[in-house]
C-alpha positions as CSV (number, residue, x, y, z in Angstrom):
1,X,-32.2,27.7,-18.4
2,X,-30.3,25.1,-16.6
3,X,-27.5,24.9,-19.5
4,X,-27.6,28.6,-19.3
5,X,-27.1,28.4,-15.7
6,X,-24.6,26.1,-16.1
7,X,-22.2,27.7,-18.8
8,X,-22.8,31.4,-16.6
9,X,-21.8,29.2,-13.4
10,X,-18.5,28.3,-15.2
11,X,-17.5,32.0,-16.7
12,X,-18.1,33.4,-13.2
13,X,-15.2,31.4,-11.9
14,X,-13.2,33.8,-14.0
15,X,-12.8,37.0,-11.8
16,X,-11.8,34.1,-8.8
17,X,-8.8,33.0,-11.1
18,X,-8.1,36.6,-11.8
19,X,-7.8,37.6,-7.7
20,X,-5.7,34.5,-7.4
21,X,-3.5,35.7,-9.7
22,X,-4.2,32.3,-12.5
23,X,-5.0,33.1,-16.0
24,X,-8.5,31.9,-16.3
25,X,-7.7,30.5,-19.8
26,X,-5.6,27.9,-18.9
27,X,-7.8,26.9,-16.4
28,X,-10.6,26.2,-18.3
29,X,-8.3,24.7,-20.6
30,X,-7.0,22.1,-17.2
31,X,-10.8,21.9,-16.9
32,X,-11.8,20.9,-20.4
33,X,-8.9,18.5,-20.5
34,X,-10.4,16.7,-18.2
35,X,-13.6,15.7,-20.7
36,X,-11.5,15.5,-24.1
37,X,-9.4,12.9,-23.0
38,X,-10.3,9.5,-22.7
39,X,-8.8,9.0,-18.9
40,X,-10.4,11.7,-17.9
41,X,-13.8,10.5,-19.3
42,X,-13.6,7.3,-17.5
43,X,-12.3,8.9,-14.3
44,X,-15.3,11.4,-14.5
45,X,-17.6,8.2,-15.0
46,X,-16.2,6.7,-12.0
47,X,-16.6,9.8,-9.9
48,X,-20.2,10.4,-10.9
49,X,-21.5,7.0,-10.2
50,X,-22.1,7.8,-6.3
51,X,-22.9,11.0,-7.5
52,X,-25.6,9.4,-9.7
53,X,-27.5,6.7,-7.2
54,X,-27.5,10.0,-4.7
55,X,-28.9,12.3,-7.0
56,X,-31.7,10.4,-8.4
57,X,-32.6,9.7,-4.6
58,X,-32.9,12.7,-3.8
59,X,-35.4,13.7,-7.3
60,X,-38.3,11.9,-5.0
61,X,-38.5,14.0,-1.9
62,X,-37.7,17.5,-3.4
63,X,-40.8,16.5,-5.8
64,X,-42.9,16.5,-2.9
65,X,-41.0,19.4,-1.4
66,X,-39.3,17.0,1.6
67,X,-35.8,19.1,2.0
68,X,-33.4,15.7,2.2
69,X,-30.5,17.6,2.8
70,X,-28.6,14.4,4.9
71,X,-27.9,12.2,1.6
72,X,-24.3,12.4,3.2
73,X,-25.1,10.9,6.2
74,X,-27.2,8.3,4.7
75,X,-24.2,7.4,2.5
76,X,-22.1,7.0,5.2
77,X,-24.6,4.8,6.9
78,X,-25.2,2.7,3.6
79,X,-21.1,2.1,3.1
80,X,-21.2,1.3,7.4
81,X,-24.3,-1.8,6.7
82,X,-21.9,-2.5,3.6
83,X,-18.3,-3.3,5.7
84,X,-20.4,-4.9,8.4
85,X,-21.4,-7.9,5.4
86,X,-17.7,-7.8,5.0
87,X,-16.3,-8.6,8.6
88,X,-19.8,-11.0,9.2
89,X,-19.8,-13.3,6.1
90,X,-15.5,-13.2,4.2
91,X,-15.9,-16.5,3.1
92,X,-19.4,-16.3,1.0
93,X,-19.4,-16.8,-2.5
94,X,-19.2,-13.2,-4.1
95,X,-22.9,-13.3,-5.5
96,X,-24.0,-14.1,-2.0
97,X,-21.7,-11.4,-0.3
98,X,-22.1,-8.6,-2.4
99,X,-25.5,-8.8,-2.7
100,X,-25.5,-8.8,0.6
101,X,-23.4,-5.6,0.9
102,X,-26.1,-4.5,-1.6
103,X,-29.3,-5.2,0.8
104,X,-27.5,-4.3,3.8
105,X,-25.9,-0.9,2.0
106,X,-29.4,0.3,1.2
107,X,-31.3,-0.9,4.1
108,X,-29.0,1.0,6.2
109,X,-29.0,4.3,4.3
110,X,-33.1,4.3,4.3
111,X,-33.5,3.4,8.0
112,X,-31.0,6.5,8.4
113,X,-33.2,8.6,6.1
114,X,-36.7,7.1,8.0
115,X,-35.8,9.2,10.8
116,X,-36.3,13.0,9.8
117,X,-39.1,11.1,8.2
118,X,-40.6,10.0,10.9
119,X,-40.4,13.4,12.8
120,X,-41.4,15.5,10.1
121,X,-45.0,13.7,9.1
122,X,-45.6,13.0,13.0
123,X,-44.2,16.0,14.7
124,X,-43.6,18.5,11.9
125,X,-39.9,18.8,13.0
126,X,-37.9,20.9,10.4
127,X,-36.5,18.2,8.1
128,X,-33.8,20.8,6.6
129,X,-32.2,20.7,10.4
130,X,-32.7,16.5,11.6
131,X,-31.5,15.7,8.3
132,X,-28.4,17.9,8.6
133,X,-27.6,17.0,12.2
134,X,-27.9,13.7,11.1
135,X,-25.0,13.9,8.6
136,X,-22.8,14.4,11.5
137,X,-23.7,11.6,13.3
138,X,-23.6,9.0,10.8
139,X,-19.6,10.6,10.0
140,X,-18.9,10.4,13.3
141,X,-20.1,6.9,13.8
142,X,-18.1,5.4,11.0
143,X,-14.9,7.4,12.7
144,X,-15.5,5.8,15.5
145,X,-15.6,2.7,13.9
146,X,-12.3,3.2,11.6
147,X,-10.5,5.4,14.5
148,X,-11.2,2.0,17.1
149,X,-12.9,-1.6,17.0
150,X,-12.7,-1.5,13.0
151,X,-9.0,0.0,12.7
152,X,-7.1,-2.2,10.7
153,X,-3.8,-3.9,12.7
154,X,-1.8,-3.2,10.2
155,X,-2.6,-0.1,8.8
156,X,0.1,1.8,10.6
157,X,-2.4,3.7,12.6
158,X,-4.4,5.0,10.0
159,X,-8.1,5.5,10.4
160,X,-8.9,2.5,7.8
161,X,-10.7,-1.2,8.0
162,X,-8.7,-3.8,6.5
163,X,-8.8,-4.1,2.8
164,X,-11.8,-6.3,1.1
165,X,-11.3,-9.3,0.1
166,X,-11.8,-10.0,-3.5
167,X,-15.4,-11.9,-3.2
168,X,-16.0,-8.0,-1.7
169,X,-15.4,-5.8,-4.9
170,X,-17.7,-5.0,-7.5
171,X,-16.4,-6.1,-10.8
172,X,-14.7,-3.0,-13.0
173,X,-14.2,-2.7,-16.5
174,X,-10.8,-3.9,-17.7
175,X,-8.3,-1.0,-17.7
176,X,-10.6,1.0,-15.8
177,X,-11.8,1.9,-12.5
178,X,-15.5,1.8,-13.6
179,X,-17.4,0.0,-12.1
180,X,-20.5,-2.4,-11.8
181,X,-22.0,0.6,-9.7
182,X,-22.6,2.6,-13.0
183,X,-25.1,-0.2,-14.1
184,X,-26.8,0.1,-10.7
185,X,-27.5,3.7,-11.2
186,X,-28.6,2.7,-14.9
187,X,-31.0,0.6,-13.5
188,X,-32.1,2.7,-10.7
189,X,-32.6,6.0,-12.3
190,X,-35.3,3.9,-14.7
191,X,-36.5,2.6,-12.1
192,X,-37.6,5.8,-10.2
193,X,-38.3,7.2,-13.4
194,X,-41.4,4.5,-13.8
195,X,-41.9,4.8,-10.4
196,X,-42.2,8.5,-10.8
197,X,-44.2,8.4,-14.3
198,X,-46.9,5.5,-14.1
199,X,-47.4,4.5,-10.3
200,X,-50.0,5.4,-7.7
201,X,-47.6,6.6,-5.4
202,X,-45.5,8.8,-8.1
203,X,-49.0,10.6,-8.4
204,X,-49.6,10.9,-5.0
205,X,-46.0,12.0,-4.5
206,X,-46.4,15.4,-7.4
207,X,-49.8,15.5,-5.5
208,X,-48.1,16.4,-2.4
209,X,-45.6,18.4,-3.7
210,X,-48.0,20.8,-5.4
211,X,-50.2,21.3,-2.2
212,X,-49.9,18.9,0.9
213,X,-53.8,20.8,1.6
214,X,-55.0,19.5,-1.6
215,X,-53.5,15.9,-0.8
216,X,-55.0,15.8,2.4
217,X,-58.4,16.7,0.8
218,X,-57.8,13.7,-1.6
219,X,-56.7,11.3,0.9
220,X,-53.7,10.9,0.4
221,X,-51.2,9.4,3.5
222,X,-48.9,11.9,4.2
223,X,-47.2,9.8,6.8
224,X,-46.8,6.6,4.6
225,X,-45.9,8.6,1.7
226,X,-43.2,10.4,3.4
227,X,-42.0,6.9,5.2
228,X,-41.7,5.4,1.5
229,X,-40.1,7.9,0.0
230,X,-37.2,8.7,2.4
231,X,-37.0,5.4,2.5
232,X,-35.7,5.0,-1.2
233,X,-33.9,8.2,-1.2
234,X,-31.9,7.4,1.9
235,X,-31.4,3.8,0.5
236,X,-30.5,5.1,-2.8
237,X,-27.6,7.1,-1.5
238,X,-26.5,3.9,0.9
239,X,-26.3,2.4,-2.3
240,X,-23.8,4.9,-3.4
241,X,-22.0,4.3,-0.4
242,X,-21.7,0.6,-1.0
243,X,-20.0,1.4,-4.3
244,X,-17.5,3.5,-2.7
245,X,-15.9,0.9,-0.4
246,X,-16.8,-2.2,-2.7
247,X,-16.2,-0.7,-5.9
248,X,-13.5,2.5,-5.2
249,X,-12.0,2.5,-2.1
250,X,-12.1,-1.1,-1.2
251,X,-12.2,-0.6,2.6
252,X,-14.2,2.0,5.1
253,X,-11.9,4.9,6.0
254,X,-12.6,8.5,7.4
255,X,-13.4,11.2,5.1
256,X,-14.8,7.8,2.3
257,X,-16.9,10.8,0.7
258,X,-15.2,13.8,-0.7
259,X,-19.0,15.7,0.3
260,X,-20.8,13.3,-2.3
261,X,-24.1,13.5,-0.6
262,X,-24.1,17.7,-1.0
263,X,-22.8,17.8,-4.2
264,X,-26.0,15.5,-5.3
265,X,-28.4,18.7,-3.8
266,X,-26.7,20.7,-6.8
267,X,-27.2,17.9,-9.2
268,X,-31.4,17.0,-8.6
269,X,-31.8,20.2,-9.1
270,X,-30.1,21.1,-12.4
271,X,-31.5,18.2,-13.6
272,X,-35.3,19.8,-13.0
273,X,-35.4,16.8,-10.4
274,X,-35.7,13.9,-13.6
275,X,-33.6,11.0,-12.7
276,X,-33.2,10.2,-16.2
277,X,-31.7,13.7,-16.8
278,X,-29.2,13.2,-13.3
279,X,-27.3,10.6,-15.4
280,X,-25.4,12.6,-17.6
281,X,-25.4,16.3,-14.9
282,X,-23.6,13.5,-12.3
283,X,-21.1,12.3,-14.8
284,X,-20.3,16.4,-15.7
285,X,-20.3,16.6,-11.8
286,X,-17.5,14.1,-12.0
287,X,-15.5,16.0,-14.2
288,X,-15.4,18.7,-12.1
289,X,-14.4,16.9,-9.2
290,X,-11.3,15.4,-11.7
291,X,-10.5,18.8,-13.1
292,X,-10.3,20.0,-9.2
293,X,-7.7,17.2,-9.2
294,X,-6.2,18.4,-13.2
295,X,-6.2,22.6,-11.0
296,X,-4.3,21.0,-8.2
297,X,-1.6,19.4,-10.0
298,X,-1.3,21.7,-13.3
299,X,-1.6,25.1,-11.5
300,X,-1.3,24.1,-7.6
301,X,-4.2,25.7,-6.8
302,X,-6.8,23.7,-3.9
303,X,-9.1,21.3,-4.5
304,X,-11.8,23.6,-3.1
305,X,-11.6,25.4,-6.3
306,X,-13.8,22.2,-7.6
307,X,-16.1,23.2,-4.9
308,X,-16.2,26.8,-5.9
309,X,-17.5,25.9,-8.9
310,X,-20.0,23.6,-7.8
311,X,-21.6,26.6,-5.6
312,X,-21.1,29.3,-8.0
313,X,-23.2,26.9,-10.6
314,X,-26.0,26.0,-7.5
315,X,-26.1,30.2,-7.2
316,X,-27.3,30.5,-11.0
317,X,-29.5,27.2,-11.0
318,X,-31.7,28.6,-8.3
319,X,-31.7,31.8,-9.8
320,X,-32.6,29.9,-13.1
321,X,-35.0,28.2,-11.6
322,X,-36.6,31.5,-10.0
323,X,-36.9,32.8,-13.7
324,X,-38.5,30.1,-14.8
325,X,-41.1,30.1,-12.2
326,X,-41.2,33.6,-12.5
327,X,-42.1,36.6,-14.9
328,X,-40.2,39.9,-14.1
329,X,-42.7,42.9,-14.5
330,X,-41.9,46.3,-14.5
331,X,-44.3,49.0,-13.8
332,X,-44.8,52.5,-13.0
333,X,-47.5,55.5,-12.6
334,X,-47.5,58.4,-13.6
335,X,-47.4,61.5,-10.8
């Protein structure tokens, strides 16, 4: 179902290309470009590493039906703890500072993602709204921060840090612009995979998920539970926003994330919420955000037609995922 979702996601773009008046052939064509050639490979691989660390993240509290819909926000939070390491230690060695950038990145990004935590095992406050808000607010910090005290002198006004040093920059593969942040998400999406497949807490988590009444019966800590794992999804996608300014970017700017954080919602769940399986649906994920790039230059049509795409595929996951779930039955009696 979800590669039938997908491939019905893609030929429903068609009538779209049609009412802008773009032959729909050589868009897909601009589109598979993209992942027959070896640039566009690696560019995809680039793209999908935040896309990857904020995906898996986010595999741990849909399992236990937590709605984490702020792994935006907690990117932007993540890439904030990340450029404060910068301006607080530019002399360290480069082991000490980007490991640094690393802690700080995902301390940041959980501690943002604790808070709809907090309030929905305590309070029972709607975590689909506080996580939401909370998008906003971590976007709006970091302007604040790029727009004033952070701003760089010489940046010609620009909403932009200075750019990091060198000891600041994950290492990339020669003659690319991949970098070390793909083995992070490697590493990471095993990790929560274990985590997931052989731990008490994975257990407890699927527990939850199925039926927080049947948890509670078994003892089970809701509030602990929910505390740990927002914890690692939130510093999960602060990790992906340490990549982005260490590894991509190379400074803090407004607008660092393209919508990163969202596009990761689409991703958990077309991977049925494996983080193994979010490896390879984040790199495609990629591709589509450098084909949006491939329609903008080869046809001149807007970058939101990547976007389209991603929501027209989201429409025919759930619905996948509804038929999945579900049998249709039809019945009737006779007058």
């Amino acid at each position: 179902m979800p590669v039938i979702s997908l491939v019905l996601g893609f030929l429903s773009a068609a009538p779209l290309f049609f009412a802008i008046g773009v032959n729909p052939i050589l868009a897909y064509q601009q589109v598979l470009g993209v992942f027959l050639s070896v640039d566009g490979l690696t560019e995809s691989l680039t793209r999908g590493i935040p896309l990857m660390l904020a995906s898996i993240g986010l595999c741990l509290p849909f399992k236990m039906n937590f709605w984490n819909i702020g792994a935006e926000g907690q990117l932007f939070m993540g890439a904030f703890g990340a450029t404060a390491m910068v301006f607080l230690l530019p002399e360290s060695p480069a082991f000490i500072l980007l490991g640094s950038m690393m802690i700080m990145g995902f301390i940041f990004g959980g501690l943002w993602g604790l808070i709809p935590a907090y309030l929905k095992a305590r309070l029972e406050v709607n975590e689909v709204l506080t996580t939401l808000m909370l998008n906003s607010v971590a976007i709006l910090w970091v302007d604040y921060l790029v727009y004033g005290p952070w701003r760089d002198p010489e940046g010609f006004g620009f909403p932009l840090t200075p750019m990091f040093p060198l000891n600041a920059r994950l290492p990339w593969i020669p003659g690319t612009r991949i970098h070390a942040g793909l083995l992070i998400g490697l590493i990471c999406a095993v990790i929560v995979y274990v985590f997931l497949a052989r731990s008490k807490w994975g257990y407890e988590l699927k527990v939850t998920g199925e039926s927080r009444l049947a948890a509670k019966y078994a003892g089970i800590n809701y509030l602990r539970l929910t505390l740990l794992v927002m914890l690692i999804s939130g510093g999960l996608a602060g990790l992906a926003g340490m990549g982005l300014v260490s590894g991509i970017v190379l400074r803090l700017r407004h607008g660092i994330s393209p919508g990163y954080g969202y596009s990761a919602i689409i991703i958990a769940w077309l991977a049925r919420l494996h983080p193994l399986a979010a490896i390879p649906v984040s790199i495609l994920f990629g591709g589509l955000l450098v084909a949006g790039d491939a329609l903008q230059i080869g046809l001149g049509l807007a970058f939101a037609t990547a976007l389209v795409f991603q929501a027209l595929i989201l429409l025919f996951v759930v619905g996948a995922e509804v038929l999945t779930r579900y049998r249709l039955v039809l019945t009737w009696e006779r007058s």
